[in-house]
C-alpha angles and dihedrals in degrees: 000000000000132000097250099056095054118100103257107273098255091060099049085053089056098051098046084053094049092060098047089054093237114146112216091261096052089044086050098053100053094042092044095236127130113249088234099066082032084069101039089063093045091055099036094251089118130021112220128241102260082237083056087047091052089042086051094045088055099047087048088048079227112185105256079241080067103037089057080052098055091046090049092052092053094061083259132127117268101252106196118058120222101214120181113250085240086058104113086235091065095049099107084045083059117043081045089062087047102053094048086051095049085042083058093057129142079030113071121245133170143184120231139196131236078269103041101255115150115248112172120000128185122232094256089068085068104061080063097053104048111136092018110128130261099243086064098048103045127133100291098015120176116252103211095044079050092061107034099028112111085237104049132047095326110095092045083054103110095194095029088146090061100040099038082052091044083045098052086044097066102037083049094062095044082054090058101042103050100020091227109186090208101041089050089052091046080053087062103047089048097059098048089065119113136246122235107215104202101060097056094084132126097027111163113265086213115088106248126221084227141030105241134207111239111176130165114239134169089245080058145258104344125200121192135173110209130230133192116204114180123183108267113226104013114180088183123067094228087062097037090063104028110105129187111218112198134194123221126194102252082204146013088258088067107041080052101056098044083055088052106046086025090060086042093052102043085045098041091244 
């Protein structure tokens, strides 16, 4: 993106302080900055130090996307590269995806973008998405149209209302940190899917302590509890929004079964 087409710096300040609900004085205070210049830079009176511009950006806990942005708007150099996972500099990154993915197995296991694109999946994912059409598993498919799109997993879903809600939730709250316009657009379609009344049954009357995932296969009634691992101290923008979202058996029924249909499938059984 270039830089004129950018908003001006100081809007884009503003803007990043706004959503995370900071005022100018707060803002002030933890970046140890008067309010006044604080304010100069919001409205374009004064252009920030690139090392002010940096201080600000942490404070914010700005995306490094963003924070290129901000320096490019400035008149300043991006800082962060944005390599593609197949770059030769991001090999170890990689293969260190990969191996967790393949470790997960039987269990399935992918890598998204910032988007939720899928990037690498392991084989276990597609024991989940069998029957599921072309046109959502395609190369790059969404994983989030995957789950909650009419053709893909989400009639076989038995407690659809409670995951699609756990689902929206949390697309909802990356929306509001980081104001992606399309995420923000994938939020809405979302949400104009419909429900499917007949597969939300047998849902615990007990409140759970996490949202699981219950889906109908034909290796059975499957039960998984989610979990999200990022790479802890990216200096690149690939890394720093790339996610691994991995699947883990709610009960022994279903880590039994995976093992099962996962050994059949890998030997042709």
């Amino acid at each position: 993106m270039s830089s004129s087409s950018l908003a001006p710096v100081g809007a884009q300040l503003r803007r990043w302080r706004e959503q995370r609900r900071l005022s100018q004085l707060a803002l002030s205070v933890e970046a140890e900055v008067s309010t006044r210049h604080l304010s100069f830079m919001e409205t374009g009176r004064s252009v920030p130090s690139r090392e002010m511009l940096l201080r600000l950006a942490d404070r914010l806990e700005v995306p490094l996307r963003a924070r290129n942005d901000l320096l490019t708007a400035a008149g300043y150099a991006p800082m962060y590269k944005a390599r593609p996972l197949g770059d030769p500099a991001m090999a170890a990154a990689r293969q260190g995806v990969e191996h967790l993915l393949r470790a997960h197995e039987p269990f399935p296991a992918l890598a998204v973008d910032r988007h939720w694109t899928v990037v690498l999946m392991n084989r276990a994912v597609g024991l989940l998405m069998e029957g599921v059409p072309p046109g959502l598993t395609g190369e790059r498919p969404n994983a989030l149209r995957l789950s909650l799109h009419p053709q893909g997993l989400a009639p076989r879903i038995v407690n659809l209302a409670a995951w699609r809600g756990h689902v929206l939730a949390r697309l909802h709250q990356q929306v509001a940190a980081s104001g992606d316009e399309v995420l923000a657009a994938l939020e809405a379609e979302l949400r104009a899917y419909p429900l499917f009344e007949g597969v939300r049954g047998d849902e615990p009357s007990d409140p759970a302590i996490v949202v699981p995932l219950v889906i109908d296969t034909r290796h059975g009634r499957l039960s998984f509890i989610s979990t999200t691992t990022v790479f802890g101290t990216p200096v690149d923008v690939t890394l720093a929004e790339l996610a691994l979202e991995t699947f883990l058996p709610a009960d022994g029924a279903t880590a039994a079964a995976l093992r099962q249909s996962f050994d059949a499938s890998v030997t042709g059984g």
